[in-house]
N, CA, C and O atoms as a Maestro MAE file, in Angstrom:
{
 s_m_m2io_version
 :::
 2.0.0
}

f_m_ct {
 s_m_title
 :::
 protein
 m_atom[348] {
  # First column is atom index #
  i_m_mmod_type
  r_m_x_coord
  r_m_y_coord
  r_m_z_coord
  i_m_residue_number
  s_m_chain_name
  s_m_pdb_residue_name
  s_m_pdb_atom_name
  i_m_atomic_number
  :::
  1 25 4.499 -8.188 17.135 1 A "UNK " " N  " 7
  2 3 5.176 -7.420 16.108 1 A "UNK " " CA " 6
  3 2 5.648 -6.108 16.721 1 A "UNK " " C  " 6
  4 15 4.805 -5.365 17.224 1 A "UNK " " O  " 8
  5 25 6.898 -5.780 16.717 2 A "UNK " " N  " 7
  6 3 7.466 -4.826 17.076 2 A "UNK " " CA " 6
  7 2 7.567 -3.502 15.835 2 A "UNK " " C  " 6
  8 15 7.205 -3.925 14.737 2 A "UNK " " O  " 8
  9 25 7.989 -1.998 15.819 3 A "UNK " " N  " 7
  10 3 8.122 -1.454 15.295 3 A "UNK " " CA " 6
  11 2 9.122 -0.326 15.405 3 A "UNK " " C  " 6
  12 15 8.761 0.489 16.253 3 A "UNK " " O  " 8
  13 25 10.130 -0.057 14.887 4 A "UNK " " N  " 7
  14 3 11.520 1.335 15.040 4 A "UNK " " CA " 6
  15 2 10.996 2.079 14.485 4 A "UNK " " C  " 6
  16 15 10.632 1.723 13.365 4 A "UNK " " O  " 8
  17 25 10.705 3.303 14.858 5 A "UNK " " N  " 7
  18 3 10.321 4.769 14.405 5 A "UNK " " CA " 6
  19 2 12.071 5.956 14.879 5 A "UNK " " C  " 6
  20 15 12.505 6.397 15.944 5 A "UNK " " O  " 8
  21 25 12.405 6.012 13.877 6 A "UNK " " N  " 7
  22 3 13.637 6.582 13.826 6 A "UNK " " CA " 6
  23 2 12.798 8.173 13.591 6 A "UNK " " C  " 6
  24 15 11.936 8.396 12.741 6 A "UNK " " O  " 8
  25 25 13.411 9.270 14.737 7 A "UNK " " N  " 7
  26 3 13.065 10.341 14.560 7 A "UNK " " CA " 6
  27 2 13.864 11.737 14.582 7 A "UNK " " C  " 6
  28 15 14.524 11.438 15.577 7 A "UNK " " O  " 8
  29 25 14.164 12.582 14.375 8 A "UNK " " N  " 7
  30 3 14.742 13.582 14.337 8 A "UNK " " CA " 6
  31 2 14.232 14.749 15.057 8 A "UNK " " C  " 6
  32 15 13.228 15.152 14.470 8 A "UNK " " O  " 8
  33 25 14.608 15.723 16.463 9 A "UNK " " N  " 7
  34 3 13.847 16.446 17.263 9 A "UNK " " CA " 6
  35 2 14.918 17.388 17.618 9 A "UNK " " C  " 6
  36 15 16.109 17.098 17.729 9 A "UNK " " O  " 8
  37 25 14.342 18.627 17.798 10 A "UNK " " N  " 7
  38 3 15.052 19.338 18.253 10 A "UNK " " CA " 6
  39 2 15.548 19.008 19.895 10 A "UNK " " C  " 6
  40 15 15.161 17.889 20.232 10 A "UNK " " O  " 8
  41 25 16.175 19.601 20.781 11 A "UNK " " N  " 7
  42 3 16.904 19.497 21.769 11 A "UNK " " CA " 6
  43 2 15.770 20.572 22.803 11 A "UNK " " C  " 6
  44 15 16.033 20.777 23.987 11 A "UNK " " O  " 8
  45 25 14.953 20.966 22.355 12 A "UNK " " N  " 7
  46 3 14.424 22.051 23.101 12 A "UNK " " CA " 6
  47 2 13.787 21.492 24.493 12 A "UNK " " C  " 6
  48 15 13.775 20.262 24.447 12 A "UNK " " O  " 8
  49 25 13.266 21.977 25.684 13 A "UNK " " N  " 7
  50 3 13.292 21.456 26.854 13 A "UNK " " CA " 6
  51 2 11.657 20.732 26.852 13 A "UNK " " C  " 6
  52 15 10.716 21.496 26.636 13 A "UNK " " O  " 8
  53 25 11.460 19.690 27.025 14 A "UNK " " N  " 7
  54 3 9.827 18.651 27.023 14 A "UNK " " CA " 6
  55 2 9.867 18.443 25.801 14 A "UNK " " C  " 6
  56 15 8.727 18.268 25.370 14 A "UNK " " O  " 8
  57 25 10.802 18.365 24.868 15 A "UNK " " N  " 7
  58 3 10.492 17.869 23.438 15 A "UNK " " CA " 6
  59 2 10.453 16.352 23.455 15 A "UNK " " C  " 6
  60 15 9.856 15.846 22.505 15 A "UNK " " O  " 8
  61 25 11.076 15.375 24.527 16 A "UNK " " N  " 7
  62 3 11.204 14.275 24.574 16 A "UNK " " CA " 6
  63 2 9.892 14.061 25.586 16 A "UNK " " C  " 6
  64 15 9.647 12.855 25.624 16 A "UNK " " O  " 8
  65 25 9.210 14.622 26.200 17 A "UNK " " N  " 7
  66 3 8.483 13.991 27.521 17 A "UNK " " CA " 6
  67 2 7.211 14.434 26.494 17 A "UNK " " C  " 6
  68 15 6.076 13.985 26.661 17 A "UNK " " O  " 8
  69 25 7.571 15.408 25.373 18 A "UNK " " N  " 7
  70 3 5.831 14.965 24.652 18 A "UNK " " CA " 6
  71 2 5.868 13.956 23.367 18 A "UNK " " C  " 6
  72 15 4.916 13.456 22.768 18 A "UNK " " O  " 8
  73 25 6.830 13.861 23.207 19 A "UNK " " N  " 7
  74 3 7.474 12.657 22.089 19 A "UNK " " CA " 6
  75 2 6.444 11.087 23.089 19 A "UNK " " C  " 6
  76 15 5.507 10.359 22.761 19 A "UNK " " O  " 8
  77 25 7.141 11.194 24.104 20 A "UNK " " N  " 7
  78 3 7.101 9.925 24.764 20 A "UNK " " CA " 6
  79 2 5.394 10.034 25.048 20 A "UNK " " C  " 6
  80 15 4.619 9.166 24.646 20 A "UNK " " O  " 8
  81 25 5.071 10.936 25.613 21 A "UNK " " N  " 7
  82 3 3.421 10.675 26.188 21 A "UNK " " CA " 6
  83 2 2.928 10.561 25.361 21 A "UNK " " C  " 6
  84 15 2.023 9.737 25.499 21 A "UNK " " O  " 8
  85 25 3.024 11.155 23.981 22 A "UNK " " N  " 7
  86 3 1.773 10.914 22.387 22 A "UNK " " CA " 6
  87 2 2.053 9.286 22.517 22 A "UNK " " C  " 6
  88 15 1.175 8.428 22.612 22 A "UNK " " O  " 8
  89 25 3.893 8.999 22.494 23 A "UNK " " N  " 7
  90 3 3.248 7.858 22.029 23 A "UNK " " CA " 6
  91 2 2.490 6.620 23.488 23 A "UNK " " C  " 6
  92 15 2.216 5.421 23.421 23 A "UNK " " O  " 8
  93 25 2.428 7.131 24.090 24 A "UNK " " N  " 7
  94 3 1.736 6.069 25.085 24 A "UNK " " CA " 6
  95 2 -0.028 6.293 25.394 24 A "UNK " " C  " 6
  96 15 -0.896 5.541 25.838 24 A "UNK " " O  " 8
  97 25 -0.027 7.784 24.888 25 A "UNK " " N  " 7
  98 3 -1.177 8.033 24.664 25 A "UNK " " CA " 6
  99 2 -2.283 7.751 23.550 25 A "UNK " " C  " 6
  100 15 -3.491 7.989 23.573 25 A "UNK " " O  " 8
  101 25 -1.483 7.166 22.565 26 A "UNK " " N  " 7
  102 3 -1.760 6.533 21.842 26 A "UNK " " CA " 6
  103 2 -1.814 5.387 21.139 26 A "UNK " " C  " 6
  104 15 -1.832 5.028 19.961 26 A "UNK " " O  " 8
  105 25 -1.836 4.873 22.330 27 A "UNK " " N  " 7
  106 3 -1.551 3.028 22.760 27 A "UNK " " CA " 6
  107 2 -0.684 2.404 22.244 27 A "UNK " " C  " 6
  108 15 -0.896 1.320 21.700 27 A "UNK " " O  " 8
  109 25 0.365 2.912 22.304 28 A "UNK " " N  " 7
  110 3 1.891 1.713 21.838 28 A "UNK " " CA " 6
  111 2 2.600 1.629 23.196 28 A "UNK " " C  " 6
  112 15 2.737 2.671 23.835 28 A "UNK " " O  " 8
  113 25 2.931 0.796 23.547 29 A "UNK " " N  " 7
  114 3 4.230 0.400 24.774 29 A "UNK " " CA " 6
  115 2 5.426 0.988 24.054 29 A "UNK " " C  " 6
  116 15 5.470 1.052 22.825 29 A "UNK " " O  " 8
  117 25 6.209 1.334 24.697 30 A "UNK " " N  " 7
  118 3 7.808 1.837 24.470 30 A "UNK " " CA " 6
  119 2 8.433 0.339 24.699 30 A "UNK " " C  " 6
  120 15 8.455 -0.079 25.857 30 A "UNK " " O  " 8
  121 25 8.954 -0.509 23.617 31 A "UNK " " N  " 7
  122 3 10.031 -1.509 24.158 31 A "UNK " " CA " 6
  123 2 11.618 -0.942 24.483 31 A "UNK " " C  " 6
  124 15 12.442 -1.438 25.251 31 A "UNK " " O  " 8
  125 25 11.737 0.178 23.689 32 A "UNK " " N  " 7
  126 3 13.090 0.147 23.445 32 A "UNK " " CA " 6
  127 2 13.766 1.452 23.266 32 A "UNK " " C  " 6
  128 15 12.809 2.095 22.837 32 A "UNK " " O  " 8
  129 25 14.802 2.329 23.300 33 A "UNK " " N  " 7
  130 3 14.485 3.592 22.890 33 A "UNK " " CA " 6
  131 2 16.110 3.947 23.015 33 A "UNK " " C  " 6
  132 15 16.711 3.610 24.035 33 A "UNK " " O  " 8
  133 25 16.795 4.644 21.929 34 A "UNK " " N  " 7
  134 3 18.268 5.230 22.019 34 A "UNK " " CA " 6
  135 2 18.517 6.625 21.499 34 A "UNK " " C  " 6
  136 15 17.976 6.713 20.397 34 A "UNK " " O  " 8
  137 25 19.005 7.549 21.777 35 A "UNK " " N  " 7
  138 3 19.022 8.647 21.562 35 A "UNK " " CA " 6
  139 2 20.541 8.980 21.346 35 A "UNK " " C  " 6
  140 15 21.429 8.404 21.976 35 A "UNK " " O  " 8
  141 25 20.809 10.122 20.246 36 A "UNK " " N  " 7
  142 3 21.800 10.267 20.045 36 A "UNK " " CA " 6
  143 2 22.159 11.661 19.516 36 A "UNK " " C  " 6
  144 15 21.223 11.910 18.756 36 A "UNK " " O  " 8
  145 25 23.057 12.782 19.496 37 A "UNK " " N  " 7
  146 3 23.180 13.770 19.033 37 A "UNK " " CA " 6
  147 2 23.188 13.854 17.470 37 A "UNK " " C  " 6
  148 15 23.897 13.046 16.871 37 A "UNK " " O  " 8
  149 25 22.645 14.532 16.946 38 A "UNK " " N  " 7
  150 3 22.228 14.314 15.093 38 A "UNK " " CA " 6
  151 2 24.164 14.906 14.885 38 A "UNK " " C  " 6
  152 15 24.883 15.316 15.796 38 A "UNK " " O  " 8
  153 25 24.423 14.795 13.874 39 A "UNK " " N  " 7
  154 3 25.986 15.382 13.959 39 A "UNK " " CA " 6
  155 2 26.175 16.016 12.608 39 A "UNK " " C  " 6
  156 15 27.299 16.093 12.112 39 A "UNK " " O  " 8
  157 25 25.018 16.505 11.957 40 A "UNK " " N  " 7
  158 3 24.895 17.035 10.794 40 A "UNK " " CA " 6
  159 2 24.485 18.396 11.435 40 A "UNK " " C  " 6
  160 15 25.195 19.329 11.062 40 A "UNK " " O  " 8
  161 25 23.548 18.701 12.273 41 A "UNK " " N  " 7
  162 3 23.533 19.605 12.598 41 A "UNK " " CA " 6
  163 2 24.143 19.816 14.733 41 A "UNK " " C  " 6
  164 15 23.677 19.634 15.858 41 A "UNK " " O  " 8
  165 25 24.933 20.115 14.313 42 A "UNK " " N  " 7
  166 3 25.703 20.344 16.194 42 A "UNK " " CA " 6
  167 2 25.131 21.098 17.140 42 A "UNK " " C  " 6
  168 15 25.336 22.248 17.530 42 A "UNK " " O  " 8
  169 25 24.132 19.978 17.543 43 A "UNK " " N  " 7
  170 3 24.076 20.630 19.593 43 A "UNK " " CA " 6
  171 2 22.681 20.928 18.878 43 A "UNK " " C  " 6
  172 15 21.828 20.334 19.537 43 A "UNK " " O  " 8
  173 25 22.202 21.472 18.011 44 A "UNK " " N  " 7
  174 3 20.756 21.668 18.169 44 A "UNK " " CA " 6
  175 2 19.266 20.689 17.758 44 A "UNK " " C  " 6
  176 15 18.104 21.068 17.621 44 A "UNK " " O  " 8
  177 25 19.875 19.308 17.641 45 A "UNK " " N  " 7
  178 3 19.028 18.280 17.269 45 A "UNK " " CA " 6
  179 2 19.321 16.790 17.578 45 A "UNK " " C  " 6
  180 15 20.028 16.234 16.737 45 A "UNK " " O  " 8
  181 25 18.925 16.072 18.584 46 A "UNK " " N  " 7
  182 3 19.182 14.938 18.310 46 A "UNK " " CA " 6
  183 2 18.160 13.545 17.468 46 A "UNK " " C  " 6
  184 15 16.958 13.518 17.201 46 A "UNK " " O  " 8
  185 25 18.899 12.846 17.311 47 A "UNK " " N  " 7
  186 3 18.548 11.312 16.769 47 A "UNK " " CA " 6
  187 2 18.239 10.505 18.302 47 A "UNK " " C  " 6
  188 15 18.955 10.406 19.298 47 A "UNK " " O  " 8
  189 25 16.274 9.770 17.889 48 A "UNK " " N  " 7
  190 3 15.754 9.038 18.842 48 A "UNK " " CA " 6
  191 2 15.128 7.838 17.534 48 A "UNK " " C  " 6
  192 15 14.590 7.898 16.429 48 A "UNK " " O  " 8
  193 25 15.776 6.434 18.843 49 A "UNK " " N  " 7
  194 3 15.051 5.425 17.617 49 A "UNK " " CA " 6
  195 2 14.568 5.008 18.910 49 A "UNK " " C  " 6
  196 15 15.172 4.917 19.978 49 A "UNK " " O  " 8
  197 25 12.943 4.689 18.510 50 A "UNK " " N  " 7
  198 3 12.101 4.031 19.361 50 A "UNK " " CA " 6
  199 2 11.417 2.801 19.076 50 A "UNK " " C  " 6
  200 15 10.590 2.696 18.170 50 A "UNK " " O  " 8
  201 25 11.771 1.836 19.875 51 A "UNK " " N  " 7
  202 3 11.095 0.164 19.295 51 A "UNK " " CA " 6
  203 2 9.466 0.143 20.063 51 A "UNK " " C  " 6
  204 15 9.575 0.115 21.289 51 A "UNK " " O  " 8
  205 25 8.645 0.148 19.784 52 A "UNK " " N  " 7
  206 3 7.676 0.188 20.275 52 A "UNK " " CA " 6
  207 2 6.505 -0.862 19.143 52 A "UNK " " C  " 6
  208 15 6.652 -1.133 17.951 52 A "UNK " " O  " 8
  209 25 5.243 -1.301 20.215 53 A "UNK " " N  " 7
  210 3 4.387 -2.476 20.266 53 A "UNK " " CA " 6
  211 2 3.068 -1.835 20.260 53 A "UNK " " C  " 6
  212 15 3.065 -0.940 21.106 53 A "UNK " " O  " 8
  213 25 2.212 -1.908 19.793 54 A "UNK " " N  " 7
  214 3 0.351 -1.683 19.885 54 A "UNK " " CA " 6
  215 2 0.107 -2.325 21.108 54 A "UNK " " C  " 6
  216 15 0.802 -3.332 21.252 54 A "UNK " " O  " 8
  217 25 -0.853 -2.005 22.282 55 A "UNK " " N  " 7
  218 3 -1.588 -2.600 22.918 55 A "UNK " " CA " 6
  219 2 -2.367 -3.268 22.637 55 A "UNK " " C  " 6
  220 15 -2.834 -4.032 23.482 55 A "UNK " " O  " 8
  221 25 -3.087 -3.251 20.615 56 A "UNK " " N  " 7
  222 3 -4.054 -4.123 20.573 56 A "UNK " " CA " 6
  223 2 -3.636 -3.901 19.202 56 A "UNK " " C  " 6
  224 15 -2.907 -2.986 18.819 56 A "UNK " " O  " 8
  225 25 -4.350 -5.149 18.237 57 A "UNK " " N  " 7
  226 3 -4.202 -5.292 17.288 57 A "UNK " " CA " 6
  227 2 -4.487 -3.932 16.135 57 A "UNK " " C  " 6
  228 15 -3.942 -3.751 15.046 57 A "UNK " " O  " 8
  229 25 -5.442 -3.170 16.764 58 A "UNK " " N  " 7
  230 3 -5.789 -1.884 15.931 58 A "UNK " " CA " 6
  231 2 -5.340 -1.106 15.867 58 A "UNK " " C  " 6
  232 15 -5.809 -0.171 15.218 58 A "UNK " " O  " 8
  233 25 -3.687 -0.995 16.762 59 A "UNK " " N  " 7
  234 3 -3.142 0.457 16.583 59 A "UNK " " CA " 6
  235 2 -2.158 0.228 15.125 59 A "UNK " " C  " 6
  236 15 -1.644 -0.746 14.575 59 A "UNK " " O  " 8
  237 25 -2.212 1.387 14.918 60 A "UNK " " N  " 7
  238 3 -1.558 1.276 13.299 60 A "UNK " " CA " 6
  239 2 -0.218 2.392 13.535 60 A "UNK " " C  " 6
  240 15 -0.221 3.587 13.828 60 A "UNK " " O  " 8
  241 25 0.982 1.361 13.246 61 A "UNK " " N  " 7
  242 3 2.402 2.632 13.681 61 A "UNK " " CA " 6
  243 2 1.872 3.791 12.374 61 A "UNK " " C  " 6
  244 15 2.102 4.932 12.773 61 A "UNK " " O  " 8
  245 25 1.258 3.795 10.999 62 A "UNK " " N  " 7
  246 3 1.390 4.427 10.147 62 A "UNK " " CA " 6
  247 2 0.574 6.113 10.720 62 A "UNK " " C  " 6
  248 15 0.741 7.260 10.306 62 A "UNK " " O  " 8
  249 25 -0.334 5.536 11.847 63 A "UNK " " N  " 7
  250 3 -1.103 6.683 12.252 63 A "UNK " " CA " 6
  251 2 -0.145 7.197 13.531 63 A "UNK " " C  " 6
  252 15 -0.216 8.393 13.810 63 A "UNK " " O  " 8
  253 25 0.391 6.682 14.004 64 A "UNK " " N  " 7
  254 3 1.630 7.080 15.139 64 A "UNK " " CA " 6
  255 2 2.838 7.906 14.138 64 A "UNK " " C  " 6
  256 15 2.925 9.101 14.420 64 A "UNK " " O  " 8
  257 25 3.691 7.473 13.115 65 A "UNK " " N  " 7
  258 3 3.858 8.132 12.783 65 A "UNK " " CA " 6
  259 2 3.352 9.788 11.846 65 A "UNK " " C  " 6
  260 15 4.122 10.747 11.783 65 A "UNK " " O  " 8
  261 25 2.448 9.785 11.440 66 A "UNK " " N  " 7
  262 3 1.699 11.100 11.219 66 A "UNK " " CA " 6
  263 2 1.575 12.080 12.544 66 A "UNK " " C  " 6
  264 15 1.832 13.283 12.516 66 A "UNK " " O  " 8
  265 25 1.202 11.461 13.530 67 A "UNK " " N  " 7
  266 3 0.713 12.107 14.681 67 A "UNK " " CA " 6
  267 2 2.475 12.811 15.370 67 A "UNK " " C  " 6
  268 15 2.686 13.825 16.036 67 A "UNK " " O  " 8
  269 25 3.320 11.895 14.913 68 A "UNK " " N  " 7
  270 3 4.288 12.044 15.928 68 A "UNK " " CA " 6
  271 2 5.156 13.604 14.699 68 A "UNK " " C  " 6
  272 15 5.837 14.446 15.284 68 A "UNK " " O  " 8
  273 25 5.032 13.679 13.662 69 A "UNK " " N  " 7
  274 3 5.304 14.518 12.842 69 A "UNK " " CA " 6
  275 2 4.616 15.726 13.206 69 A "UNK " " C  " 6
  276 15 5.242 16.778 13.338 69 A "UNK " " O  " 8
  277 25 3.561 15.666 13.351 70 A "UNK " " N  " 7
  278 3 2.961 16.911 13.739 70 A "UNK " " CA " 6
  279 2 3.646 17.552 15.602 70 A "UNK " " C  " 6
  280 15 3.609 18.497 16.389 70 A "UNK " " O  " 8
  281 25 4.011 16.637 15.459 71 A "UNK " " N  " 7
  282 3 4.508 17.747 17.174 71 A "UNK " " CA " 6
  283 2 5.952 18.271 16.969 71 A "UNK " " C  " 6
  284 15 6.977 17.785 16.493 71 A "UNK " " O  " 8
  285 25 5.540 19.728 17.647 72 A "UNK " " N  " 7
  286 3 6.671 20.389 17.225 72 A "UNK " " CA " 6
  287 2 8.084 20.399 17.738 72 A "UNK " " C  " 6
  288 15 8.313 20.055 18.898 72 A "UNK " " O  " 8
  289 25 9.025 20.773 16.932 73 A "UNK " " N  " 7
  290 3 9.962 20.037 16.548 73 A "UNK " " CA " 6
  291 2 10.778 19.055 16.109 73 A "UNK " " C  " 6
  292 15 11.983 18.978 16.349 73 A "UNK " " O  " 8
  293 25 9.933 18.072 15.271 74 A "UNK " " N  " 7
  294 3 10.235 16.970 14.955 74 A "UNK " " CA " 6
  295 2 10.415 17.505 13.512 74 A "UNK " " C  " 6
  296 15 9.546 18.161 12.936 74 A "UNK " " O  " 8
  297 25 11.696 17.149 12.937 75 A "UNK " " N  " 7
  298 3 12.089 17.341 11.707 75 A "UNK " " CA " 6
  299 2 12.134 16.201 10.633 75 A "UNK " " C  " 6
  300 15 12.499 16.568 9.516 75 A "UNK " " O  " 8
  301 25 11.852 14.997 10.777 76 A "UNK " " N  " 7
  302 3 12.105 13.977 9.900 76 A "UNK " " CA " 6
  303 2 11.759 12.524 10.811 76 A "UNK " " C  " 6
  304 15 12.497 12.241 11.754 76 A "UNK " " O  " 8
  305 25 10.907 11.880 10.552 77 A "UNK " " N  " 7
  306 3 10.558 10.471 11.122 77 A "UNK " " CA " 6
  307 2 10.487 9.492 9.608 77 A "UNK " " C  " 6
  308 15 10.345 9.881 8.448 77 A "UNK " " O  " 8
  309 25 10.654 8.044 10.179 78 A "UNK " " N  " 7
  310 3 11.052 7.236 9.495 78 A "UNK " " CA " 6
  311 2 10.439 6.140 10.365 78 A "UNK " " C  " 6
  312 15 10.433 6.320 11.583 78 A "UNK " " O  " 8
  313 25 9.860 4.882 9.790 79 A "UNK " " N  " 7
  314 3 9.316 3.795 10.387 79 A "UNK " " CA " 6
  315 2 10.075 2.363 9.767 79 A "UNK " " C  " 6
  316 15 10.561 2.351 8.636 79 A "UNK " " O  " 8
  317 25 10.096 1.330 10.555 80 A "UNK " " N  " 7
  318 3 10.055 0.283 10.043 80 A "UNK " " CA " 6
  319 2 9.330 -0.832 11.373 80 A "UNK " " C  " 6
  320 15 9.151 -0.843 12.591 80 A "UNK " " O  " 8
  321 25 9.094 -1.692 10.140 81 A "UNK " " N  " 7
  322 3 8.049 -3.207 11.314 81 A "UNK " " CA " 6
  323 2 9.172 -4.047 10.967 81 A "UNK " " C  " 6
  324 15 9.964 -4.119 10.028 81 A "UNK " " O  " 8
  325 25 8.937 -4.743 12.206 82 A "UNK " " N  " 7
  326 3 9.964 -6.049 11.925 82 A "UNK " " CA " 6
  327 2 8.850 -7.113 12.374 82 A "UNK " " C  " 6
  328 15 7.993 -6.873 13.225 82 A "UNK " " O  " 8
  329 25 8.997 -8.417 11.624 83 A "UNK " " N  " 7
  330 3 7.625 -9.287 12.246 83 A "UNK " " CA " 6
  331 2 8.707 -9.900 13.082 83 A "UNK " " C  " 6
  332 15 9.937 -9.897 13.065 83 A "UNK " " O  " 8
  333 25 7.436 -10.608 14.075 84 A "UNK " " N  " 7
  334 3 8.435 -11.949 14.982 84 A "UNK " " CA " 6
  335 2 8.337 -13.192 14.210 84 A "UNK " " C  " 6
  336 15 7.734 -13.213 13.137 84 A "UNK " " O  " 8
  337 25 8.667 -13.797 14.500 85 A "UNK " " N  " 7
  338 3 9.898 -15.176 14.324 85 A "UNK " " CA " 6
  339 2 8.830 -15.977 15.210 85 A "UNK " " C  " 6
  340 15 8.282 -16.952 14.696 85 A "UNK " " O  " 8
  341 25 8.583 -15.685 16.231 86 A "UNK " " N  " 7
  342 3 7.467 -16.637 17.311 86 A "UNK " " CA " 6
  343 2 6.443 -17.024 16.712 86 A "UNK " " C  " 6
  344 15 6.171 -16.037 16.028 86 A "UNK " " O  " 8
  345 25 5.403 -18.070 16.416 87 A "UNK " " N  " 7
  346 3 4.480 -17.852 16.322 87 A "UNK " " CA " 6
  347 2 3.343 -18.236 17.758 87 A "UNK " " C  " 6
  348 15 2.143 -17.972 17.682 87 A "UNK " " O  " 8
  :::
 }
 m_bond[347] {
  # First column is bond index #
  i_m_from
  i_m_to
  i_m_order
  :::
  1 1 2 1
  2 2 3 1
  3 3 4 2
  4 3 5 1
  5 5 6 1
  6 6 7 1
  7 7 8 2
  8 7 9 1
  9 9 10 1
  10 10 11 1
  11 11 12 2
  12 11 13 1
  13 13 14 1
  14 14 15 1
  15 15 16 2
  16 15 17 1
  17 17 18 1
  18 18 19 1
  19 19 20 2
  20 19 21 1
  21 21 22 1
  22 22 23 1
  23 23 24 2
  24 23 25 1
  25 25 26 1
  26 26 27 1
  27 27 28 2
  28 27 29 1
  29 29 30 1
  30 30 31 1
  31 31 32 2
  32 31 33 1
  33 33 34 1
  34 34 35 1
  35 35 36 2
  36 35 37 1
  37 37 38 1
  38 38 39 1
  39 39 40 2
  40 39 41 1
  41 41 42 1
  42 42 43 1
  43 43 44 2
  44 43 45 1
  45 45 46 1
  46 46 47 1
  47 47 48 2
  48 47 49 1
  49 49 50 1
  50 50 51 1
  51 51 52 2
  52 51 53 1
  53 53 54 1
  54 54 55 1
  55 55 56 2
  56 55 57 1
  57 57 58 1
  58 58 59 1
  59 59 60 2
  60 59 61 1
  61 61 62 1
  62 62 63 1
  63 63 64 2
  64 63 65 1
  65 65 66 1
  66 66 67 1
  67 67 68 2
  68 67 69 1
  69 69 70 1
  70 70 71 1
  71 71 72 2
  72 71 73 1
  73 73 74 1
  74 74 75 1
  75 75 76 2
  76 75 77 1
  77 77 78 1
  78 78 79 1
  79 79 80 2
  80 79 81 1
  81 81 82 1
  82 82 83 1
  83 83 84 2
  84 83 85 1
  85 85 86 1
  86 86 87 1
  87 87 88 2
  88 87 89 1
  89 89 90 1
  90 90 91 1
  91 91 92 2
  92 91 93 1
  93 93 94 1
  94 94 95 1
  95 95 96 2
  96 95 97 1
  97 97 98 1
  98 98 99 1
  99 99 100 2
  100 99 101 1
  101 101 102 1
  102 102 103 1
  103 103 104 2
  104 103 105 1
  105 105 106 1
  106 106 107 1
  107 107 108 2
  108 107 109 1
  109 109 110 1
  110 110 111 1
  111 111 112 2
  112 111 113 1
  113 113 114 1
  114 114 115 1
  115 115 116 2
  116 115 117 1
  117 117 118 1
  118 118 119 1
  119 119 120 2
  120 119 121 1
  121 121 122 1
  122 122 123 1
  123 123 124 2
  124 123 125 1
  125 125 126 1
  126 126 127 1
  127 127 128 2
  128 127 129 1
  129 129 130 1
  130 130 131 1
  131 131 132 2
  132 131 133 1
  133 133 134 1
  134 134 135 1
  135 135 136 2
  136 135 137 1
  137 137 138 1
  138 138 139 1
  139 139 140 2
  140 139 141 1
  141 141 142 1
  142 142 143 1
  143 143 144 2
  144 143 145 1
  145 145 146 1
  146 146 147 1
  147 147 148 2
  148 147 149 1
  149 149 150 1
  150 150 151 1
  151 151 152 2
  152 151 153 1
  153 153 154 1
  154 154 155 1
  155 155 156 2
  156 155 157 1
  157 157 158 1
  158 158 159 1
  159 159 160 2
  160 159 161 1
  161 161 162 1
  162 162 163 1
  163 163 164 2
  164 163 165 1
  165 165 166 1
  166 166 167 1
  167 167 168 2
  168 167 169 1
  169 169 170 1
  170 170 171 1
  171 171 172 2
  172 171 173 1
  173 173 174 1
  174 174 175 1
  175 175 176 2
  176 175 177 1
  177 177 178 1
  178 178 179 1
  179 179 180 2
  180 179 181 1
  181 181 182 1
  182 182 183 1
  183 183 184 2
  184 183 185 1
  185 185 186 1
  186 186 187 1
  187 187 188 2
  188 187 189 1
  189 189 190 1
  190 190 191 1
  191 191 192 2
  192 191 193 1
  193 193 194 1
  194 194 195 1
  195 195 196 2
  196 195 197 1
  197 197 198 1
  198 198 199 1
  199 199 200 2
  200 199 201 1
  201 201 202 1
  202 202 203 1
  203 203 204 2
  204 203 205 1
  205 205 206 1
  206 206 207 1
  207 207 208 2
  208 207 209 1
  209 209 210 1
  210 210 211 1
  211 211 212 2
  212 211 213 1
  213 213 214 1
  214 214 215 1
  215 215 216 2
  216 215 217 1
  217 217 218 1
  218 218 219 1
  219 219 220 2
  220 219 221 1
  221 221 222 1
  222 222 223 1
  223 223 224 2
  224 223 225 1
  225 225 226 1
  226 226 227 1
  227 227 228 2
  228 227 229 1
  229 229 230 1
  230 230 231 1
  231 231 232 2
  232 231 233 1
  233 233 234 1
  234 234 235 1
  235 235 236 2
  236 235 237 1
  237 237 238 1
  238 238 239 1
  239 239 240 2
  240 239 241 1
  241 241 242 1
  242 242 243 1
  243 243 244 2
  244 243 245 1
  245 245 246 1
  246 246 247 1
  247 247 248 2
  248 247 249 1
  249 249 250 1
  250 250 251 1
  251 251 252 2
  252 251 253 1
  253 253 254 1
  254 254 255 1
  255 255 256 2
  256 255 257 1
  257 257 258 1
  258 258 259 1
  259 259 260 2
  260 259 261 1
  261 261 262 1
  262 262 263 1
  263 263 264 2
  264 263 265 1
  265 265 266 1
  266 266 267 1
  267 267 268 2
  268 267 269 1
  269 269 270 1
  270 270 271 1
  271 271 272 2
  272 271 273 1
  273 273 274 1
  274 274 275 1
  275 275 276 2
  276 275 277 1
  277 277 278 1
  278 278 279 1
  279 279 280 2
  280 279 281 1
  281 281 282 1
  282 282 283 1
  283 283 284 2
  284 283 285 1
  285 285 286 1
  286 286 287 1
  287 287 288 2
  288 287 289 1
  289 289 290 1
  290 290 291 1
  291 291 292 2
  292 291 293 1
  293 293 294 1
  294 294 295 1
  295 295 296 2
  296 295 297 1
  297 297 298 1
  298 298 299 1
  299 299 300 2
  300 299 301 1
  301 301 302 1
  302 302 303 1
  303 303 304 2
  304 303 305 1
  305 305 306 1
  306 306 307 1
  307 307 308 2
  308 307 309 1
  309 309 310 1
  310 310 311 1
  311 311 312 2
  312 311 313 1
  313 313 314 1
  314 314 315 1
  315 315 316 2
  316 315 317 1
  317 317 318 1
  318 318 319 1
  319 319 320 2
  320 319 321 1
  321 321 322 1
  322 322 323 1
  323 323 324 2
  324 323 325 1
  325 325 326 1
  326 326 327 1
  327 327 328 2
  328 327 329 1
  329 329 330 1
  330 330 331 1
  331 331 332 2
  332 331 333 1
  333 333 334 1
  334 334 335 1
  335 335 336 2
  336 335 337 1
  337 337 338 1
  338 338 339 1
  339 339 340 2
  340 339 341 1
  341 341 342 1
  342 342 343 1
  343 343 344 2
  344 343 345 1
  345 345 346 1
  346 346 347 1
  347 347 348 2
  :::
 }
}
C-alpha cells in the first residue's frame, strides 16, 4: 500500500532535506516525489507530493502526517492511501 502526502513548504534553505529525513526517520521509504512552485503565493513556497510506503505494517501515514506538520515551515499537508490491486 502506497501513500501521497501532498505538502505545502516554504522555499527556505534545508526545508526539503528535513522534510525528507523525518520522513525516513520515521520508517516510510520515499517511492516517489514532485515538487513544484505553489503559484498562489510567488517564489516564496513550493508544492511537494510525496508517494511513500511503511517499512512495516505499523507505520501509520496518519502519524507521519502530524509529525510532518509540525516542522517548520510547512503550511498545509494533505494525505491520501491508494490500496494495491496485487494481492
Amino acid at each position: 500500500m502506497s501513500d501521497t502526502i501532498h505538502i505545502q513548504i516554504d522555499r527556505a534553505d534545508g526545508s526539503l532535506q528535513r522534510l525528507i529525513g523525518l520522513v525516513e526517520r520515521r520508517g516510510f521509504h520515499i517511492d516517489g516525489m514532485s515538487m513544484a512552485p505553489d503559484s498562489e503565493i510567488e517564489g516564496a513556497m513550493r508544492r511537494i507530493a510525496l508517494t511513500v510506503r511503511g517499512r512495516d505494517a505499523a507505520r501509520s501515514i496518519d502519524t507521519l502526517g502530524r509529525q510532518i506538520d509540525r516542522l517548520i515551515g510547512v503550511a498545509r499537508i494533505q494525505a491520501h492511501t491508494f490500496q494495491s490491486e496485487a494481492a
